[in-house]
C-alpha positions as CSV (number, residue, x, y, z in Angstrom):
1,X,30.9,-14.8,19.5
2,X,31.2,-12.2,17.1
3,X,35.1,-11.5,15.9
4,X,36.4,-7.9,16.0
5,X,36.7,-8.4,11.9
6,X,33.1,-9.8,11.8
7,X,31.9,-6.5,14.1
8,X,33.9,-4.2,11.7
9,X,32.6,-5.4,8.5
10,X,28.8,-5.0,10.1
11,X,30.2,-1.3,11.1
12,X,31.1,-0.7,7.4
13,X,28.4,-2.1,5.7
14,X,25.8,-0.5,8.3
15,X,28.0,2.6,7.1
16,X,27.5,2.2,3.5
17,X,23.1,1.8,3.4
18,X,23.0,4.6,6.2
19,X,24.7,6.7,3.9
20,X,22.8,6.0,0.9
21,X,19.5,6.5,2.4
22,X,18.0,9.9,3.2
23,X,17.7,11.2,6.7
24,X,13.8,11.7,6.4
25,X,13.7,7.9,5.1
26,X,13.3,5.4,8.0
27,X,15.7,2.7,8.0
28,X,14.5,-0.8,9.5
29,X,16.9,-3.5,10.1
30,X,15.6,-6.4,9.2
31,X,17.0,-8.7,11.8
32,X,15.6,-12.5,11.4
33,X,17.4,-15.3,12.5
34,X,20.4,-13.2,13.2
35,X,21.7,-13.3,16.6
36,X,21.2,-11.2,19.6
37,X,24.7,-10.9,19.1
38,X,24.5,-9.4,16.0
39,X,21.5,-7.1,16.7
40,X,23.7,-5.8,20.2
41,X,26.3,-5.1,17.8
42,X,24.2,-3.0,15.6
43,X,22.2,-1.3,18.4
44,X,25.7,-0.6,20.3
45,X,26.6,1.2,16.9
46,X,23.2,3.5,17.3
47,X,20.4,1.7,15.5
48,X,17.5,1.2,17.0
49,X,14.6,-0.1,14.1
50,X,14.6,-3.9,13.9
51,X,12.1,-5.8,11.8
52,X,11.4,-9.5,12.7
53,X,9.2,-11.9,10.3
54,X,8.5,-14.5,13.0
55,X,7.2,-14.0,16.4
56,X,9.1,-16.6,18.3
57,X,12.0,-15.3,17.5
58,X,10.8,-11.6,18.2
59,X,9.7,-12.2,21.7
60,X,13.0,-14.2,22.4
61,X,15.3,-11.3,21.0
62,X,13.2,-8.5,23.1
63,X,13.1,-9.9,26.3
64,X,17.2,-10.8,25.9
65,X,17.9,-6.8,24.4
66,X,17.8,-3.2,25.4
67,X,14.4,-2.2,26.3
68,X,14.2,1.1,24.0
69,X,14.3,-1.2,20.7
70,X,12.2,-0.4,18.4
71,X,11.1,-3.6,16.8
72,X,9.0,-3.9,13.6
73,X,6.6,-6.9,13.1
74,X,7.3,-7.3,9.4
75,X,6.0,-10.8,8.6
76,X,2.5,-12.4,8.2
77,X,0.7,-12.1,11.0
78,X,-1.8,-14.2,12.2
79,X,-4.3,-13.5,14.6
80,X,-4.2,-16.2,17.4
81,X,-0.6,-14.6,17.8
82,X,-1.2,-10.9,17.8
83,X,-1.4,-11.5,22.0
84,X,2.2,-12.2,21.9
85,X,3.4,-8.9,20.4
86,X,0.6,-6.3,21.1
87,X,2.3,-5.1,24.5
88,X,5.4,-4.5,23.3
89,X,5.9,-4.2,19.3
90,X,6.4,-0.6,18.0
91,X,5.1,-1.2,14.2
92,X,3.4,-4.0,12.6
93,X,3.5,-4.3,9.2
94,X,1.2,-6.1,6.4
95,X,-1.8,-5.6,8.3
96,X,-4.2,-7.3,5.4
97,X,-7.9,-7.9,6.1
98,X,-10.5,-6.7,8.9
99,X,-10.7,-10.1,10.8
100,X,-6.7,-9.2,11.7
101,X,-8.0,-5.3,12.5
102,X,-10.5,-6.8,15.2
103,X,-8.0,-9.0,16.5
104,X,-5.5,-6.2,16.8
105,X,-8.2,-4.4,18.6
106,X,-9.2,-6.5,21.1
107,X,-5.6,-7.2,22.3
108,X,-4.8,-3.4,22.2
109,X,-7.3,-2.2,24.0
110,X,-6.5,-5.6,27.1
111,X,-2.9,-4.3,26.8
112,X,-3.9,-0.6,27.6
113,X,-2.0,0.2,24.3
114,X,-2.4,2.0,21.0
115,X,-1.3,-0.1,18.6
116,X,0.4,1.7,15.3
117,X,0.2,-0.2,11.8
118,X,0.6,-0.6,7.9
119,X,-1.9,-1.7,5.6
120,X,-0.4,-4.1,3.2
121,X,-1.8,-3.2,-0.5
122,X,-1.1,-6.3,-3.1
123,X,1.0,-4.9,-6.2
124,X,3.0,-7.3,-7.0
125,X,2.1,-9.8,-9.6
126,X,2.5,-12.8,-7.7
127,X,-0.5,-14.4,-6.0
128,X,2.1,-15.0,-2.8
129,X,1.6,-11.6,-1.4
130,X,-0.7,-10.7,0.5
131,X,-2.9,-7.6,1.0
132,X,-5.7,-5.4,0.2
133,X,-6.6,-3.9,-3.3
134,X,-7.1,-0.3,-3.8
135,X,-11.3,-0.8,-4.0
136,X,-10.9,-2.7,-0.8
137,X,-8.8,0.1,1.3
138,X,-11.4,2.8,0.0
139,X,-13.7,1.0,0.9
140,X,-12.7,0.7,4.1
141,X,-12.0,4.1,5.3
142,X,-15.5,4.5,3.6
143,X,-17.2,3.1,7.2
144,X,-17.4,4.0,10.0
145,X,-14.0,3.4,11.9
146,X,-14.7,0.9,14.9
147,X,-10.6,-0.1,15.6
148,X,-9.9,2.6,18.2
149,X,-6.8,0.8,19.6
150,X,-5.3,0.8,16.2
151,X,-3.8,3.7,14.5
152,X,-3.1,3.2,10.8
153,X,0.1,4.8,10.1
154,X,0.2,4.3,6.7
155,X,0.8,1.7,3.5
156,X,3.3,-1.0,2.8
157,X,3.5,-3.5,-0.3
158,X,6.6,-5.3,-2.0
159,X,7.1,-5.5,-5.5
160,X,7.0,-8.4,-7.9
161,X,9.9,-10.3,-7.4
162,X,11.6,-10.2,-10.6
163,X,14.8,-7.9,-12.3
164,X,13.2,-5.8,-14.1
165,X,13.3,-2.4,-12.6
166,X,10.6,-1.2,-15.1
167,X,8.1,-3.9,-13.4
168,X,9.1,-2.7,-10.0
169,X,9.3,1.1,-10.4
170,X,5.8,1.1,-11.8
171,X,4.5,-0.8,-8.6
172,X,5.7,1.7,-6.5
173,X,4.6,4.4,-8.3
174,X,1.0,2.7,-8.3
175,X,1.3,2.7,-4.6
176,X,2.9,6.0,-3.7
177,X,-0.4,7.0,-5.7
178,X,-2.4,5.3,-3.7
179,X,-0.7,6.5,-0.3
180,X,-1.2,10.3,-1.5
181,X,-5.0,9.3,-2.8
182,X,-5.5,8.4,0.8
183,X,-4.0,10.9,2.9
184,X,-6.8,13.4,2.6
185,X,-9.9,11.0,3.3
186,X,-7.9,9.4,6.1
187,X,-7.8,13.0,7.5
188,X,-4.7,12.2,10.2
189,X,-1.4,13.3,10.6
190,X,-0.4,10.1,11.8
191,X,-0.8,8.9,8.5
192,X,2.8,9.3,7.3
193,X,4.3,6.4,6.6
194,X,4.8,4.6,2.9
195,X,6.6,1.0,3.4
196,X,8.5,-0.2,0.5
197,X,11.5,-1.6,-0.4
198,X,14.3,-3.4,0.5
199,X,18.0,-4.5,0.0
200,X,17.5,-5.5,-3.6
201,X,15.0,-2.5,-4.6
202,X,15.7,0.4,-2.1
203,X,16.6,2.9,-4.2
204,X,14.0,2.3,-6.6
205,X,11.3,2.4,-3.8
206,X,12.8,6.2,-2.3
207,X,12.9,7.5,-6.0
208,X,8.8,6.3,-5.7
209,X,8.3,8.2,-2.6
210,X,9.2,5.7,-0.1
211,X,9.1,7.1,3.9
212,X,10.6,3.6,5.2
213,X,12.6,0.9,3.6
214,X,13.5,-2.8,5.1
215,X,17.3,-3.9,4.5
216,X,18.8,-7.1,6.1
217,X,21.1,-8.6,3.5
218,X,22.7,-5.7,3.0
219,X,23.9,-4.6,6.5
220,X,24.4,-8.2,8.3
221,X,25.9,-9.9,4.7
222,X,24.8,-13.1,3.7
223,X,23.3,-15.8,5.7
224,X,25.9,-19.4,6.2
225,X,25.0,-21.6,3.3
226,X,22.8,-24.1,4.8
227,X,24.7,-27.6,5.0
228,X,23.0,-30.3,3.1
């Protein structure tokens, strides 16, 4: 169980990155392998975005936790487990190729649900990441739109993984020009949301233009060292 001293340091640091972040930025929590524990404590002090990476552990966490969660798919998704999340999951990010938009559209539409996502763009320069180019995105708001069930929010990408804030700032900026190149041939008001940055690049990522930013590190503190 969580230790009065353990629940006030989460209160502080949850303190601290709320107050650093602007009220029209959305803050997700990014809650993997933390436990419900932890995520009760942070909902109980009046959070309600939680981003998961893995889907297990997603469906676990929602069926043991307050029902008006909002929780974030945030890792790679693939499609023999969309099923899982599609009649419950509020956001899913890193949407990244057509085969996983016909997916999403087949178990929206069994689950009676719109289902709201990112597209992941790749601007990072690490062949890790995942997601569309810019050619490839124009491309496909170019066509006929045949994904009713799925509503496309918006953009998310994550920068190159690196210290140099040069590197990153320029990535973002690439994007956020990308996200406002977009708006007006999407053509939807529901396309509102840019998705980047997180506990190590946040502030870089709101001075691009960022509408939502993912922090975990910051607001639960570090994970246990693993014991070898």
């Amino acid at each position: 169980m969580m230790t009065e001293v353990e629940r006030a340091g989460l209160a502080a640091r949850y303190g601290t990155v709320r107050g650093a972040i602007p009220s029209n930025v959305t803050l997700v929590a990014v809650s993997k392998t933390r436990s419900v524990e932890e995520v009760q404590a942070l909902y109980d002090l009046g959070h309600r975005a939680f981003g998961e990476n893995y889907i297990q552990e997603l469906c676990e966490k929602q069926g043991r936790l307050p029902a008006d969660i909002e929780w974030h798919f945030i890792g790679h998704l693939q499609s023999n487990k969309v099923k899982q999340i599609a009649p419950f999951v509020h956001l899913i990010h890193g949407v990244d190729s057509s085969r996983l938009l016909d997916e999403l559209e087949k178990r929206a539409a069994s689950a009676g649900r719109i289902l709201n996502v990112l597209l992941q763009v790749h601007i990072a320069q690490e062949d890790t990441k995942h997601g569309f180019s810019a050619e490839e995105l124009l491309e496909l708001f170019d066509t006929p739109w045949r994904w009713p069930h799925v509503r496309i929010r918006g953009l998310m990408g994550m920068a190159t993984n690196t210290d140099d804030d040069a590197v990153v700032s320029l990535e973002f900026a690439v994007l956020a020009a990308l996200f406002q190149r977009l708006r007006p041939v999407v053509g939807s008001p529901d396309f509102d949301t840019l998705s980047m940055g997180m506990s190590g690049d946040a502030a870089l990522a709101i001075t691009a233009g960022s509408t939502l930013v993912r922090i975990g590190t910051a607001i639960f503190g570090e994970r246990p060292a693993k014991l070898s």
